[in-house]
N, C-alpha and C positions, 0 to 999 in steps of 0.2 A: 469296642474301638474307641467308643468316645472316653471312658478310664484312664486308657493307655495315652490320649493327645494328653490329657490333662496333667499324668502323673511325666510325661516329657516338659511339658511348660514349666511344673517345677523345678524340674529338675535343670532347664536351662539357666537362670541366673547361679544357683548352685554353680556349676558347671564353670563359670566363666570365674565367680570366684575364688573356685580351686586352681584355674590357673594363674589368679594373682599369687598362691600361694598356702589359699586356706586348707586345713586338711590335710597338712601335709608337714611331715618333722621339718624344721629350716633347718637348710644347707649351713652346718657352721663346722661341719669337723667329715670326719670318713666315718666309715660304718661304723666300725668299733667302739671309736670314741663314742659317736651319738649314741649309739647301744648300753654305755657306762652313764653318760651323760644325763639320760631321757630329757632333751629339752623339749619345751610345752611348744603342742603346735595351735596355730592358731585353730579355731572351727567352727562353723557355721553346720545348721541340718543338713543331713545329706537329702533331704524333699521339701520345698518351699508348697504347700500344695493350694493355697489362695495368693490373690494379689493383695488381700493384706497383710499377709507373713512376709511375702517379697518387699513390700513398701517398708514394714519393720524391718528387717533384716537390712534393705538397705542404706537405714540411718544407724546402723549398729546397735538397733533395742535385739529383744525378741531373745534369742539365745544364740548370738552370735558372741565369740568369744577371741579377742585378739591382742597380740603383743607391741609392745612399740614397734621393734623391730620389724613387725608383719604392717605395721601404719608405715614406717619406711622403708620399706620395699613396695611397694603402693607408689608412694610418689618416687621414687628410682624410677620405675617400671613407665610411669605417664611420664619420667622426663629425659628417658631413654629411647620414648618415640612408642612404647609401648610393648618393650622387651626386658624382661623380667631376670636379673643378672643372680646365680649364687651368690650366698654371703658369709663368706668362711669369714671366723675372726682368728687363724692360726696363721702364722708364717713361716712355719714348718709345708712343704707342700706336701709332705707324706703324709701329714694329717689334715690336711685341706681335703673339702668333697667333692666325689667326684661326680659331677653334675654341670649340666651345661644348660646358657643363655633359654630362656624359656620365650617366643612368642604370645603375647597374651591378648593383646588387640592389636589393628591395624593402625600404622601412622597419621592418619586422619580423624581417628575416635581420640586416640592420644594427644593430638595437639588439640583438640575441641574441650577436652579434661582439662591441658594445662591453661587455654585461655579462661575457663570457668575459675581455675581456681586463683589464677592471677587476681581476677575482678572481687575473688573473695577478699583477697590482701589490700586493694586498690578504693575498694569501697564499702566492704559488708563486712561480716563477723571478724575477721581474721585479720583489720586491723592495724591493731596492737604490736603484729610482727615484721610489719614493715618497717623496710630498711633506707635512709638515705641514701640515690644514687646506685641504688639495687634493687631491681624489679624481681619480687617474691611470688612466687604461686606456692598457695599453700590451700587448708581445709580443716577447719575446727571442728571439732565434738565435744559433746556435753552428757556424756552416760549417766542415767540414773540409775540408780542401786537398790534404792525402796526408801520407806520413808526414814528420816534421821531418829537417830536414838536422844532421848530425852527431849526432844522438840516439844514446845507449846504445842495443845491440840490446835488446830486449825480454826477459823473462823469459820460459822456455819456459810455452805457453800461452796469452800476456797477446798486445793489440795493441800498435802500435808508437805510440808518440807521434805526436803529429798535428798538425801545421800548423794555427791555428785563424785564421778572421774572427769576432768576434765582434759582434755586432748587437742590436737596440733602437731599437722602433720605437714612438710612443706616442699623444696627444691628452691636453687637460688646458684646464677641467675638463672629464669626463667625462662630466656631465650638458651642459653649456652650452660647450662648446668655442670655446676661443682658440686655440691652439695646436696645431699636430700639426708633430713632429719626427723622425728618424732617424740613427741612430749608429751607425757602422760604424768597428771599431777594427781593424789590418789585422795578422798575427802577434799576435795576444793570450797574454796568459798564462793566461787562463779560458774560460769561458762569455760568451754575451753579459749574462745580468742582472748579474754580477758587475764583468765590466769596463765594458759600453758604456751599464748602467743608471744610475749613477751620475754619467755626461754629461749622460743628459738629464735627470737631476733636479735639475743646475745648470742648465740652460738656460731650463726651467719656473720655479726660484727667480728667474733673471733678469725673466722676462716677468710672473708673477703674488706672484712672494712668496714666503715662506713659507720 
C-alpha cells in the first residue's frame, strides 16, 4: 500500500503538467500533417518519485525538456484564467486541430500565478522586460547545459562555468491580456531576465506600445 501512495504522489505533479501540455504532440496542424510533421513535444518523466526530482523538475533542471512554444502556452494558460487554448499556426481550417480548450487549474491558482509573476517583472529577475505604462507578468529561467567547452578550469572550490539557455516567458497586459510570448536564447552570456527579458519587452512595445 504504501509503494502505491508514493508512486501516486509522483505521479501527481507529472499529471498536472501534462495538463499544461507536457507530453504531449502540440496542437499545430490535424492528424496528418503532425503525422508528416513530427513536431517535438515538450516532456518531462512520466514518475517524479522524491521531492527532490519534483523540486528539480520544477525549476525545469532534471530532464525535463521544453519548447518556446510549450513556455508560451504556460502563460496563455495562467492568463486565460487557467485554461489551456490549441495552437494551430494554419489558416486553412482543414488543417487546423482538432482539439478543444483544455481546463488545467482553477481561476484562483491562476490569478495567484499571474500576481507572482507580475511581482517577478515589478521587482525581481524579470525586470529587464518591463514595459512603460504596461503591467507585465512574466517568469525567467536560466537552464544549464553542463560545463562550457574551452573554459578556464575553475578556481579551487568554485563551480565550473556553465553552458546556459537563457529563457522568458510572459502575458501583457496582465490584468486584460493580449499577448503571451516566449524567449529562449540558446548559449547566453547571462540569466534569462537579463538576456531573453529584454526580447520580449521589444515584442510587447511592438504589439501594445510603450
Amino acid at each position: 500500500v504504501r509503494p502505491a501512495r508514493r508512486r501516486d504522489r509522483g505521479r501527481a505533479p507529472v499529471q498536472t503538467a501534462e495538463r499544461f501540455g507536457f507530453n504531449e504532440t502540440p496542437t499545430l496542424f490535424n492528424d496528418e500533417a503532425t503525422e508528416i510533421i513530427k513536431p517535438p513535444a515538450s516532456t518531462i518523466p512520466e514518475e517524479l518519485p522524491s521531492d527532490v526530482e519534483v523540486g528539480v523538475s520544477a525549476i525545469g533542471q532534471g530532464e525535463v525538456l521544453s519548447t518556446p512554444l510549450e513556455m508560451a502556452t504556460i502563460s496563455q494558460t495562467i492568463a486565460a484564467g487557467g485554461v489551456r487554448s490549441p495552437t494551430p499556426i494554419v489558416t486553412d481550417p482543414g488543417l487546423g486541430p482538432d482539439a478543444e480548450p483544455v481546463r488545467v487549474t482553477d481561476e484562483k491558482t491562476a490569478a495567484t500565478l499571474r500576481d507572482l509573476m507580475i511581482e517577478v517583472v515589478r521587482s525581481g529577475t524579470g525586470v529587464p522586460a518591463a514595459l512603460p505604462g504596461v503591467e507585465v507578468a512574466g517568469k525567467t529561467g536560466t537552464a544549464e547545459l553542463g560545463p562550457k567547452a574551452n573554459a578556464p578550469p575553475p578556481a579551487e572550490g568554485e563551480e565550473p562555468e556553465q553552458e546556459l539557455d537563457a529563457w522568458f516567458t510572459a502575458f501583457a497586459p496582465a490584468k486584460s491580456p493580449e499577448i503571451a510570448v516566449a524567449v529562449m536564447v540558446v548559449n547566453a552570456d547571462g540569466g534569462g531576465g537579463d538576456v531573453a527579458g529584454p526580447i520580449a519587452r521589444e515584442v510587447f512595445a511592438a504589439k501594445l506600445g510603450g
